[in-house]
C-alpha positions in Angstrom: 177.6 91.6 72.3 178.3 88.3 70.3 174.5 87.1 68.6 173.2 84.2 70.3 171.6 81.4 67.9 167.7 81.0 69.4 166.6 77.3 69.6 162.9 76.5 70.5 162.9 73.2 72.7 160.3 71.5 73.7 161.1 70.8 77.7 163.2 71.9 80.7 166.2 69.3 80.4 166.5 70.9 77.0 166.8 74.3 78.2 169.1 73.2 80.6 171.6 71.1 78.8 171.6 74.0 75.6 172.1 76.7 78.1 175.9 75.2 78.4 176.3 75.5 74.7 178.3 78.7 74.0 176.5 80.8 71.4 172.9 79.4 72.0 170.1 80.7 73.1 167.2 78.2 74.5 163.5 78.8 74.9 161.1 76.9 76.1 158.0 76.2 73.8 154.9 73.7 74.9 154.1 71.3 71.9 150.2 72.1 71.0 150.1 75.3 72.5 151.0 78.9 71.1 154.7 79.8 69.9 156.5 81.8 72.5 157.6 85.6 70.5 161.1 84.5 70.7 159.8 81.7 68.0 160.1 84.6 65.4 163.7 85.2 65.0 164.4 80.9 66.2 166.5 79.2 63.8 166.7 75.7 65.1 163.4 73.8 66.3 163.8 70.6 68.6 160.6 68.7 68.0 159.1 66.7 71.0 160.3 63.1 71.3 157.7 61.0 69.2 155.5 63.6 69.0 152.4 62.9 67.3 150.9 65.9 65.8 151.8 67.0 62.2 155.0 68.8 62.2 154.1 70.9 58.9 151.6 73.0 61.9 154.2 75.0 63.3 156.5 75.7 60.5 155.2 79.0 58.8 155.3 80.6 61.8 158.9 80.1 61.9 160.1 82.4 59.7 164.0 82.2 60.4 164.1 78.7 60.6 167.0 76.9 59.0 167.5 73.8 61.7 165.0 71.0 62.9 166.9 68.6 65.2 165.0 65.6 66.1 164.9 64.0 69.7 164.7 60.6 67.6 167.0 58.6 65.0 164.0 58.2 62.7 162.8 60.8 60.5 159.9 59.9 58.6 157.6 62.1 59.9 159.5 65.2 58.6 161.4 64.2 55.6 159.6 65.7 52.9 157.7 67.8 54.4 159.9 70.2 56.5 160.4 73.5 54.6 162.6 73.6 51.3 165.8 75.4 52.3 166.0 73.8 56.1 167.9 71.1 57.1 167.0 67.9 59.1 169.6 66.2 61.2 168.4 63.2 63.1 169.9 61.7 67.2 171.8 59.4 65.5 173.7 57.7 68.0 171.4 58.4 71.4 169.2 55.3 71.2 171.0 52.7 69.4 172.4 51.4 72.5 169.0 50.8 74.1 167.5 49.3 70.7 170.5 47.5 70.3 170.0 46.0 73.9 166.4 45.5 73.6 167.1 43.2 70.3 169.5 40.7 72.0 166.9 40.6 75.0 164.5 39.8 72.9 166.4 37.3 71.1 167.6 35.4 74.8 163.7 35.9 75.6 163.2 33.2 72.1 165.7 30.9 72.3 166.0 30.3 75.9 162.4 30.4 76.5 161.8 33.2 79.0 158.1 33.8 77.9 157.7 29.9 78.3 159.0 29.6 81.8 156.9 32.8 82.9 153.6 31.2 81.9 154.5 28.4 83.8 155.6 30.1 86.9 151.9 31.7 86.9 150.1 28.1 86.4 152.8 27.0 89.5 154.2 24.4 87.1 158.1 23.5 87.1 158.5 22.9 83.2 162.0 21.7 83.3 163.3 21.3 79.4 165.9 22.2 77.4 165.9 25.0 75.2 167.6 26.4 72.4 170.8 29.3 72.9 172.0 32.3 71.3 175.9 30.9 71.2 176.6 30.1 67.8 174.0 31.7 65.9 174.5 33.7 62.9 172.2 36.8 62.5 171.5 39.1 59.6 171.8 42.7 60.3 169.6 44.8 57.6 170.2 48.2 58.5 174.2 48.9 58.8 173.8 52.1 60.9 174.8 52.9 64.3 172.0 50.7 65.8 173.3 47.7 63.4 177.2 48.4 65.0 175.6 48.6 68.1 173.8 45.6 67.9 176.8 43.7 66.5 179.4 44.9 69.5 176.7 43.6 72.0 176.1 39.9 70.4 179.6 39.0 69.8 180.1 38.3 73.6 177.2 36.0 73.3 179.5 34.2 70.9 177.3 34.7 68.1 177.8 36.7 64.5 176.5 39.4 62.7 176.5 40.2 59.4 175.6 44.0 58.1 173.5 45.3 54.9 173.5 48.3 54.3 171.5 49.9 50.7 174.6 49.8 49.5 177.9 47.5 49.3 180.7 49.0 51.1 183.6 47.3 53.0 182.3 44.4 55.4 178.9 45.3 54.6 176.9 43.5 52.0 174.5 45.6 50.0 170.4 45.1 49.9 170.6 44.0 46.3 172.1 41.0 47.6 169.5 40.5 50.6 167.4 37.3 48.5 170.5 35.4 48.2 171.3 35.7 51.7 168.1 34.9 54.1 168.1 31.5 53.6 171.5 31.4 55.3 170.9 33.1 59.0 168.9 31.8 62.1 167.5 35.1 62.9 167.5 38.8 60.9 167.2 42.4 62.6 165.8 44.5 60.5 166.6 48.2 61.6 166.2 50.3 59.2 164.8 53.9 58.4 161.1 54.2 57.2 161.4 55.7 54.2 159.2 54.8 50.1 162.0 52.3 49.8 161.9 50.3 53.3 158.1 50.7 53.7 156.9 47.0 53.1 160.3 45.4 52.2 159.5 42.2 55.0 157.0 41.5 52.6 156.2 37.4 51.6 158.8 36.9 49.4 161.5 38.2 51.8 159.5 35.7 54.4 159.8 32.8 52.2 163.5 33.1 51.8 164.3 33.0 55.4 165.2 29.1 56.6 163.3 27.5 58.6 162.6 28.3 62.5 164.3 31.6 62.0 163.6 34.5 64.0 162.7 37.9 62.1 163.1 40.7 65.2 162.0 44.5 63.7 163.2 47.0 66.0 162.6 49.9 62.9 159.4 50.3 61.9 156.2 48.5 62.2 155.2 49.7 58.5 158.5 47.9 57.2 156.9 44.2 57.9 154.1 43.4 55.6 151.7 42.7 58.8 149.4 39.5 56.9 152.0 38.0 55.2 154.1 38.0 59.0 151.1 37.0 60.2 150.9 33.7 58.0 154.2 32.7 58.8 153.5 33.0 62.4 150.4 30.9 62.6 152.4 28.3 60.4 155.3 27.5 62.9 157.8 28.3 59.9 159.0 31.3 61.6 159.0 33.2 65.3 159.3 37.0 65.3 160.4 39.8 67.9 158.5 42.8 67.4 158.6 46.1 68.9 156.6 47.9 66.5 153.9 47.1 64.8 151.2 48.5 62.1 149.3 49.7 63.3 150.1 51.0 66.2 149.0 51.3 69.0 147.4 47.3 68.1 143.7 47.2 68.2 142.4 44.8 71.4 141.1 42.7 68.3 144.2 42.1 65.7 145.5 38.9 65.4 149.1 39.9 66.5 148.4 39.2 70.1 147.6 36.0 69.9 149.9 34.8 67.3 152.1 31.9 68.0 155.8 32.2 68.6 155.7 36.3 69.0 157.7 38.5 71.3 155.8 41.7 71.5 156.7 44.6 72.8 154.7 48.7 72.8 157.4 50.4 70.9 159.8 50.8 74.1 163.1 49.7 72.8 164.9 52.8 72.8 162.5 54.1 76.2 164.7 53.8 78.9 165.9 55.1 82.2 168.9 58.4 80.6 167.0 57.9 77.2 166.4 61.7 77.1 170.2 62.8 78.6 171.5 60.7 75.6 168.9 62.6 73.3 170.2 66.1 74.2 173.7 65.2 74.6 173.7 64.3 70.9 171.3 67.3 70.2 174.2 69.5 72.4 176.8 68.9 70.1 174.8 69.4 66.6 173.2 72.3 67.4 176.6 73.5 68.7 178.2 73.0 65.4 175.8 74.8 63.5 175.9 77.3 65.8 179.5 77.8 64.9 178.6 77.5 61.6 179.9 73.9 60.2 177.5 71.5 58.9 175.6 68.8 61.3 177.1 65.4 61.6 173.5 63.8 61.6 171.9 65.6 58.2 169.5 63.0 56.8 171.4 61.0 54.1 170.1 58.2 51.5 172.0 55.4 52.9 171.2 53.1 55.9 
């Protein structure tokens, strides 16, 4: 009888959509509780979606493991701390679509003055004006992933541009090393990039102060890539607006200054939560752990380039 490759996964859609994958064996484990005995011989572990609890707690008591295959595209929480020897392959390509989506809404939600009209339609006032549109504006895409391509397909339509950076230069994608030179020139950047030493804090004042005026900075990464004071300052001058869907901290305290910040679309971290959000997870998941299973090489491994 052929040996089945165990995978521990953390809930029954997993269980069921890895049960179709021919030489793979899934088991159920409960995040927080103990590890099942089939956890001993497990060589792939499928943490929780945006699980909060340190990763590093489950890990010598799984002795075989050579696989963790995340639920999510970003991977800060385990790079670096997962066991030397075992690999890390990210769900690149389930949530960029969503994220993606959540960006341009955002962006339609600015310029055309959605939050505006709502706040009116409370107070029962018709506040007819004219507002700004997306047609015709050029946007700055820093992160040249699958969510940046994602985001690009999507805002073409809305006859609008994008142009990619990526950390490095490659073709039709400008490199970060050329990032100062080209803020001034965009009416709104997406910033979607990994958190990782390098990103951390890299919308920091400087960056700020070389976008033109009445642009629109929209992180859909991570809240710890925006340097939260010096956004702040921007904000409460009128230079710039901002979409945000994380923040740092997060969850925001009832107190920070963020929610009352002028010219801010906030969102609680939901871009990529949406209705088949975890079907596109485990589809993706599906197919990794089914190439490793017949022994080739993930197509998600964490790499150094965004």
């Amino acid at each position: 009888m052929p040996v089945s490759l165990t995978v521990l996964v953390p809930d029954d859609l997993g269980v069921r959509v890895l049960s179709d994958v021919e030489g793979v064996r899934p088991v159920r484990y409960e995040p927080g509780q103990p590890l099942p005995a089939e956890a001993a011989h497990a060589e792939v572990l499928v943490p929780k979606f945006l699980q909060g609890s340190d990763p590093r707690e489950v890990f010598d008591r799984l002795p075989s493991l050579k696989l963790v295959q995340l639920l999510s595209a970003g991977a800060e929480r385990f790079i670096g701390v997962i066991p030397d020897g075992v690999m890390l392959s990210t769900c690149r390509g389930a949530h960029g679509g969503s994220t993606a989506e959540w960006a341009i809404g955002a962006l339609l939600a600015l310029y055309r003055d959605f939050p505006v009209f709502e706040r009116a339609r409370q107070e029962r006032r018709w506040d007819y004006h004219l507002t700004d549109t997306l047609q015709g504006k050029q946007v700055l895409v820093v992160g040249a992933g699958d969510l940046g391509e994602q985001f690009r397909r999507r805002l073409e339509p809305f006859d609008a541009t994008a142009t990619m950076v990526g950390r490095t230069a490659r073709d039709g994608v400008h490199g970060v090393a050329e990032l100062p030179d080209l803020l001034g020139g965009f009416d709104a950047v997406l910033v979607v990039v990994p958190l990782t030493a390098e990103t951390t804090g890299m919308v920091d004042a400087e960056f700020l102060s070389r976008m033109k005026d009445g642009a629109i900075l929209v992180n859909g990464a991570r809240g710890a890539v925006v340097d939260t004071d010096a956004l702040l300052a921007e904000l409460s001058s009128g230079r710039l607006r901002a979409a945000l869907d994380v923040t740092e901290p997060e969850p925001l305290p009832p107190d920070h200054p963020l929610w009352t910040a002028p010219g801010l679309f906030l969102t609680p971290h939901v871009a990529g939560s949406c209705t088949g959000h975890a079907e596109r997870a485990y589809a993706v998941v599906a197919a990794e752990v089914g190439r490793f299973a017949r022994g080739e090489r993930p197509r998600n491994l964490v790499q150094g380039d965004y």
